[in-house]
C-alpha positions as CSV (number, residue, x, y, z in Angstrom):
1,X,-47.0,41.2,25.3
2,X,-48.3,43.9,22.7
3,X,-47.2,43.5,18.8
4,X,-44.6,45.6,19.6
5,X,-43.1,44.5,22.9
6,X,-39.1,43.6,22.5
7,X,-38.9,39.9,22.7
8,X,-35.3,40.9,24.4
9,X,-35.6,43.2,26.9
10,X,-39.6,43.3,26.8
11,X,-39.8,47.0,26.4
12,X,-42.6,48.8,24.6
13,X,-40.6,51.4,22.9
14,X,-40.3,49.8,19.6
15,X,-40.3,51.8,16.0
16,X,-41.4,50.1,12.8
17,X,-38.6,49.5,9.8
18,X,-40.7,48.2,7.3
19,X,-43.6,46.4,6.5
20,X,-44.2,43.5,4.3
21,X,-46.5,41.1,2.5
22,X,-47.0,37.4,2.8
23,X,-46.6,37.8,-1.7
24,X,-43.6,40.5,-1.7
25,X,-41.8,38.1,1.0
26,X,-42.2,35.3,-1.4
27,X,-40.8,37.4,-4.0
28,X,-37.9,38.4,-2.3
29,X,-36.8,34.9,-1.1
30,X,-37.1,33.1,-4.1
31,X,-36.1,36.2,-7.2
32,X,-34.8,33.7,-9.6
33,X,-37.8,31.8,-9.5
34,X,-41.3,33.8,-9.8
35,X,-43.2,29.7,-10.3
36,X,-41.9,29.1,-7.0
37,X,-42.8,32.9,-5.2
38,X,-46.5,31.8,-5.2
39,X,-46.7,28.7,-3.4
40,X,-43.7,30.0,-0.8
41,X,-46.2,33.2,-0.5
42,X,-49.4,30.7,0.2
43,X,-47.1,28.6,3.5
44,X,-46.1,32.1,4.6
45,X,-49.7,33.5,5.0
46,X,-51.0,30.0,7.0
47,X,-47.7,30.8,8.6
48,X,-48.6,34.5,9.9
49,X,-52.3,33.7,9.7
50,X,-52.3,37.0,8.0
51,X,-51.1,38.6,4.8
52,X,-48.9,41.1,6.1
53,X,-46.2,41.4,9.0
54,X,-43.8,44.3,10.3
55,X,-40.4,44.3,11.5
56,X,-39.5,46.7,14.0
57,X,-36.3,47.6,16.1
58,X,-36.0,48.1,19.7
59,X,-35.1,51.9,21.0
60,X,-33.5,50.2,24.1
61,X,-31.2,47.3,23.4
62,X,-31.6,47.9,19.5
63,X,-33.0,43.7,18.8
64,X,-34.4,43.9,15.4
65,X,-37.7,41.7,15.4
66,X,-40.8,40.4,13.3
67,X,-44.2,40.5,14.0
68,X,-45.6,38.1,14.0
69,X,-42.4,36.6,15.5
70,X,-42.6,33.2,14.1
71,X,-39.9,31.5,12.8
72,X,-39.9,29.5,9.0
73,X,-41.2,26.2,9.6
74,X,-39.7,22.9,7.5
75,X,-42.5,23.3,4.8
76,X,-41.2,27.2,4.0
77,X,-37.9,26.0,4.4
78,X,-38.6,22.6,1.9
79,X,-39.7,24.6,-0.7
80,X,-36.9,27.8,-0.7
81,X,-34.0,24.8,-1.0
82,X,-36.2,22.4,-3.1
83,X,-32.9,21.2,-5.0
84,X,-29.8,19.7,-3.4
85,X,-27.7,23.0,-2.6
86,X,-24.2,23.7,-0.6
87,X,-23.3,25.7,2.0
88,X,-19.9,27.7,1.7
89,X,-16.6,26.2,2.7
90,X,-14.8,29.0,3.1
91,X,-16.3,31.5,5.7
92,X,-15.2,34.8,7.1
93,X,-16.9,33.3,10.5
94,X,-15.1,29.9,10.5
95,X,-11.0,31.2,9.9
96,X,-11.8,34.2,12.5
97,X,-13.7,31.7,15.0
98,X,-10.8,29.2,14.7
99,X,-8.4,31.7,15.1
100,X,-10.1,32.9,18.8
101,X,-10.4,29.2,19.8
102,X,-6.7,28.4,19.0
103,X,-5.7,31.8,21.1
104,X,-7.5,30.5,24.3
105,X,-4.9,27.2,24.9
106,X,-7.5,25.1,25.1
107,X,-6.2,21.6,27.1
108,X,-6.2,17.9,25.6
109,X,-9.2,16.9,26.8
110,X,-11.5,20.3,25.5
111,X,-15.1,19.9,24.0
112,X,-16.9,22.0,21.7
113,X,-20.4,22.0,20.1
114,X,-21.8,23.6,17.1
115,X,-25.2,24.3,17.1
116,X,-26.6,24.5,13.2
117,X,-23.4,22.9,11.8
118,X,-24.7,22.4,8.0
119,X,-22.9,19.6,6.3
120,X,-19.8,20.4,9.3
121,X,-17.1,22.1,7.2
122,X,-16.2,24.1,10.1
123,X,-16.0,21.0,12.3
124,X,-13.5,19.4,9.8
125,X,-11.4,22.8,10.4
126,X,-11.4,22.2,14.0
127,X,-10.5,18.1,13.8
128,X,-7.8,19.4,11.4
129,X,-6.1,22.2,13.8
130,X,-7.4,21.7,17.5
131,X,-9.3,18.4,18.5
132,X,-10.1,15.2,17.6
133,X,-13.5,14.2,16.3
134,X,-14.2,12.0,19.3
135,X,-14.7,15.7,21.5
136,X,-16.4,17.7,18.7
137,X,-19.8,17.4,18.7
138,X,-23.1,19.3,16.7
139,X,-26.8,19.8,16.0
140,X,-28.4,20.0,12.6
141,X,-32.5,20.3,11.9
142,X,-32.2,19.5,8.3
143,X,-32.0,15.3,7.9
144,X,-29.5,15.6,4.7
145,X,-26.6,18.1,6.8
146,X,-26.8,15.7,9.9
147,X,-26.5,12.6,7.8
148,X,-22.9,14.4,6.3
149,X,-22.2,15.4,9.9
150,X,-22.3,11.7,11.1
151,X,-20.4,10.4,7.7
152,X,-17.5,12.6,8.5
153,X,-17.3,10.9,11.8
154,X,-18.9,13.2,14.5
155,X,-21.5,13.6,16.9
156,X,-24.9,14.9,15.4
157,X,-27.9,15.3,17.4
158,X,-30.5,16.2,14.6
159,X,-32.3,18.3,17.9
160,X,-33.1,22.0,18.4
161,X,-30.9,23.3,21.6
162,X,-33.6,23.5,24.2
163,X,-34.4,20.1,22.6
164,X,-30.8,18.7,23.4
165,X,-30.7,15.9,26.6
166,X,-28.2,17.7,28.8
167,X,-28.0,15.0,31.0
168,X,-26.3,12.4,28.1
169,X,-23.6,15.8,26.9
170,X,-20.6,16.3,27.9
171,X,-19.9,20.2,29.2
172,X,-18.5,22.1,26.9
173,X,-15.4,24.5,26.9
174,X,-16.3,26.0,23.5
175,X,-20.4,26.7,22.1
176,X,-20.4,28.1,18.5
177,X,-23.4,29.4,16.5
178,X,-22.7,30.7,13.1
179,X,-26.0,32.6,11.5
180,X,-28.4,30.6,13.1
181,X,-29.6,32.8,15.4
182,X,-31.2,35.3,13.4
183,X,-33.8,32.2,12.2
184,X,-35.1,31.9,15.8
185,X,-37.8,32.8,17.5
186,X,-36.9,31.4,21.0
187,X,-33.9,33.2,22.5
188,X,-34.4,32.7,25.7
189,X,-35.0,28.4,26.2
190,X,-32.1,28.7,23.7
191,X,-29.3,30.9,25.6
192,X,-30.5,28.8,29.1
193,X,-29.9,26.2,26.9
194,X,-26.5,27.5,26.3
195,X,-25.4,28.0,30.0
196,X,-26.6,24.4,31.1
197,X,-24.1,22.9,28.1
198,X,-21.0,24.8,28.9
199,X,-18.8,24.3,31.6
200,X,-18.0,26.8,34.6
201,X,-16.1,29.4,32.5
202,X,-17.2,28.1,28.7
203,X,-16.7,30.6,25.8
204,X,-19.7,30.8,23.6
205,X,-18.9,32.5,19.8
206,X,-21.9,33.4,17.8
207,X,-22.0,35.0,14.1
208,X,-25.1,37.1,12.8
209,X,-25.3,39.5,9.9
210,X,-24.6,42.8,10.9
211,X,-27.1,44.5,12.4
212,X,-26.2,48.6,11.2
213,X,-25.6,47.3,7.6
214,X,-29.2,46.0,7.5
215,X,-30.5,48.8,9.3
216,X,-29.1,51.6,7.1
217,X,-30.4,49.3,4.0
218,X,-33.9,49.1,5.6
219,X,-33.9,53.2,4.8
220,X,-33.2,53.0,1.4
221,X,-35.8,50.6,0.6
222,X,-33.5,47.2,0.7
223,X,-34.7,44.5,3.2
224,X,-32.4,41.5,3.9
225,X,-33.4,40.2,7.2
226,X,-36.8,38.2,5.0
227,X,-39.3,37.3,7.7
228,X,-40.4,34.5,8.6
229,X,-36.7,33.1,7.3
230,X,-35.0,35.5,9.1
231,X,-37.1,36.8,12.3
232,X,-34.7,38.7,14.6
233,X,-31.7,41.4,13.9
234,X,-28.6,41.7,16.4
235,X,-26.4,45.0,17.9
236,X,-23.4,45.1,20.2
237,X,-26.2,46.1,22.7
238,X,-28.3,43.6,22.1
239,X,-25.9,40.9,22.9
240,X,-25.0,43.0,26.2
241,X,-28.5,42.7,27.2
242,X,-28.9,38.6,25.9
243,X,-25.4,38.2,27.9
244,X,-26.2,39.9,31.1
245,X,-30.1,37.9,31.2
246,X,-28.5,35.0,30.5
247,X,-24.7,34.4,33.0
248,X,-22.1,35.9,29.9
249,X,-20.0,38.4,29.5
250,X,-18.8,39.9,26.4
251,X,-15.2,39.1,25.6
252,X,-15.2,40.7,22.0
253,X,-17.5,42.1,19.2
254,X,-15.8,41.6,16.1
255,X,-17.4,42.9,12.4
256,X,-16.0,41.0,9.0
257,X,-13.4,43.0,7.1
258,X,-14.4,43.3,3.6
259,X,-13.0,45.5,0.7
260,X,-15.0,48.2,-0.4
261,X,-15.0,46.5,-3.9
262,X,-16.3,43.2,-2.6
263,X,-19.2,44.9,-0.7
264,X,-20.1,46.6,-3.6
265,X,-20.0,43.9,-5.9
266,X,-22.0,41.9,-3.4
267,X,-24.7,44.9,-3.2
268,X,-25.9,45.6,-6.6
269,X,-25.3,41.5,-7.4
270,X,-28.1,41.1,-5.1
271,X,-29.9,43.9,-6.5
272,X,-29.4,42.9,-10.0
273,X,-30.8,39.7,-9.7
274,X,-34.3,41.0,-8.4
275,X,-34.8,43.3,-11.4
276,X,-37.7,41.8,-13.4
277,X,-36.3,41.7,-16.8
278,X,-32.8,40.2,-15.5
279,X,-34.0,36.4,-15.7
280,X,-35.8,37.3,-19.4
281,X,-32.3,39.3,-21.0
282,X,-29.3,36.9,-19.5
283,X,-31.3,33.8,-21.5
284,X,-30.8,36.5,-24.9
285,X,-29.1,34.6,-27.7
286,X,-27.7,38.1,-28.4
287,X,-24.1,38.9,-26.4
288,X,-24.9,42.5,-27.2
289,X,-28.5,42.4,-25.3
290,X,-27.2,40.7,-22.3
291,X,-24.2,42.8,-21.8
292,X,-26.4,45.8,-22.5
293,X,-29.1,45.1,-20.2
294,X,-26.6,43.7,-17.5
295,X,-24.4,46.7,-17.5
296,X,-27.0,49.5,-18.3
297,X,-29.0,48.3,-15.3
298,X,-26.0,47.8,-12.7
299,X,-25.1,51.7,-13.9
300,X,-28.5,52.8,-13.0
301,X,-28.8,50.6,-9.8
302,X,-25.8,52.6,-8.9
303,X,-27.1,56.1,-9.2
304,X,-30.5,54.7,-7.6
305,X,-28.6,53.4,-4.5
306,X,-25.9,56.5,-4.4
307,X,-26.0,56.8,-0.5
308,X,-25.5,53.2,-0.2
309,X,-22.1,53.5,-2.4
310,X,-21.0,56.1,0.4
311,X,-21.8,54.2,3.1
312,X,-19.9,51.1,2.2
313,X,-16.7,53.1,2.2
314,X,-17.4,53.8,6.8
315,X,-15.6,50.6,9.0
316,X,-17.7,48.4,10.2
317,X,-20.1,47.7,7.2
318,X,-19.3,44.4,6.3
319,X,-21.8,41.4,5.8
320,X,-21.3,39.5,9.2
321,X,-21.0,40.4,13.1
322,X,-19.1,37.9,15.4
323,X,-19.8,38.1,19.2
324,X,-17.5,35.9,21.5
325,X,-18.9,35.8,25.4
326,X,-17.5,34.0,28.6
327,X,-19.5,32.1,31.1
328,X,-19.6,34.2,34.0
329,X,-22.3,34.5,36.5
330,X,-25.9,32.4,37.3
331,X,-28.6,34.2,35.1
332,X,-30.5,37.1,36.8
């Protein structure tokens, strides 16, 4: 396989979306905290044994991918959430997923898994509405999430899913994923993975970012999928080709409904923060320099990042994409 092969469908006809350095990709994932960029930089290049990788996009089923196409190992991943942090309760992701599974009448004695369940907020929404905790189970890499998963009172396998032992697993009737995918570097032991867990017609729901947000950023210079934390990008067509390798069918492709004041807000936020005075001017004494600065900066990120603006107002632009398959047929 060259550089540019499609870890997907293994096609050649790749373009390039941007290119990056081990030092700007430190930069990017850590803007709040330059002391820290340097040292994330340093396990990024021993990472890529290189200073630079590029992220390109696949003409033919549209998979977004890094080269070199290595996941974020533990030590990258140690250092970006070096203090205890929490992951959000309430998730666009978790109330539409638990609204699908409650549609498909699942019976008494149903199972579901959650592979990358973080400290298991959405499996207390499912205990709460659809089954007890003895049926739920999860995985979870990170020792601190697992340990929470396990307090609350369900089954954590602290495992990666090609890792799991199918043979001690129940099947299940109901697989979710909610952005995880994007951090992996091993679709396909992961989605066979995924049709040895779930029983003969299994429904498997997976959230990613979304895919044509990203991709229109990528042309005005803004790059959100961070390699190596991020490696691969998603498209309906994508998940057509993942689906019909791997024995599912698409039941529904599903993009979050945000307001175009929200996604704004949300854009130039982000933006703001990675402006190299920003850290310097919110720590003024003065009222008057901070809310000069702030709002003098968020006007001219504005006119900057005009097409942006425009494009936030077309459907389908919100943050995440939700894909929900059915176990269909052997894999081909």
């Amino acid at each position: 396989m060259t550089s540019s092969d499609c870890p997907v469908c293994r096609s050649g006809n790749s373009r390039i979306l941007f290119r990056m350095g081990a030092e700007e990709a430190g930069k990017q994932l850590v803007p709040a905290h330059p002391e820290r960029a340097h040292l994330i930089s340093a396990q990024i290049r021993a990472l890529w044994e290189s200073d630079r990788c590029a992220f390109y996009k696949c003409r033919d089923c549209g998979y977004g991918f890094a080269r070199p196409y290595t996941a974020g190992n533990g030590e990258i991943y140690s250092t970006l959430y070096y203090e205890s942090f929490s992951y959000t309760e309430d998730k666009w992701e978790h109330r539409f997923a638990l609204e699908l599974i409650q549609s498909l009448l699942l019976n008494e004695t149903a199972t579901l898994l959650e592979a990358g369940a973080g400290n298991g907020s959405f499996l207390e929404r499912v205990a709460s509405t659809l089954l007890p905790p003895g049926q739920i189970y999860s995985t979870e890499l990170s020792d601190p999430g697992a340990k929470e998963i396990r307090r609350k009172g369900y089954h954590c396998l602290n495992k990666r899913l090609p890792e799991l032992p199918a043979e001690k697993l129940p099947r299940f009737d109901v697989v979710c994923m909610f952005q995880v995918l994007e951090h992996m570097d091993d679709l396909d032991p992961v989605f066979q993975s995924l049709f040895q867990l779930g029983k003969p017609s299994s429904h498997l729901i997976i959230a990613v970012p979304n895919g044509y947000l990203r991709t229109f950023y990528d042309r005005v210079g803004v790059h959100l999928d961070l390699p190596p934390v991020h490696v691969g990008r998603f498209s309906r067509k994508t998940f057509e080709v993942l689906g019909k390798k791997h024995g599912w069918k698409i039941e529904g492709v599903y993009t979050e409904s945000q307001s175009y004041a929200f996604k704004l807000k949300k854009f130039l936020s982000d933006r703001y923060v990675r402006v190299p005075l920003m850290r310097r001017t919110d720590q003024s004494s003065s009222k008057l320099v901070r809310y000069f600065f702030r709002y003098s900066c968020l006007l001219i990120l504005a006119v900057r990042f005009l097409p942006v603006l425009f494009f936030l107002l077309l459907p389908g632009t919100g943050s995440s994409m939700m894909v929900h398959y059915r176990k269909k047929n052997p894999p081909v």
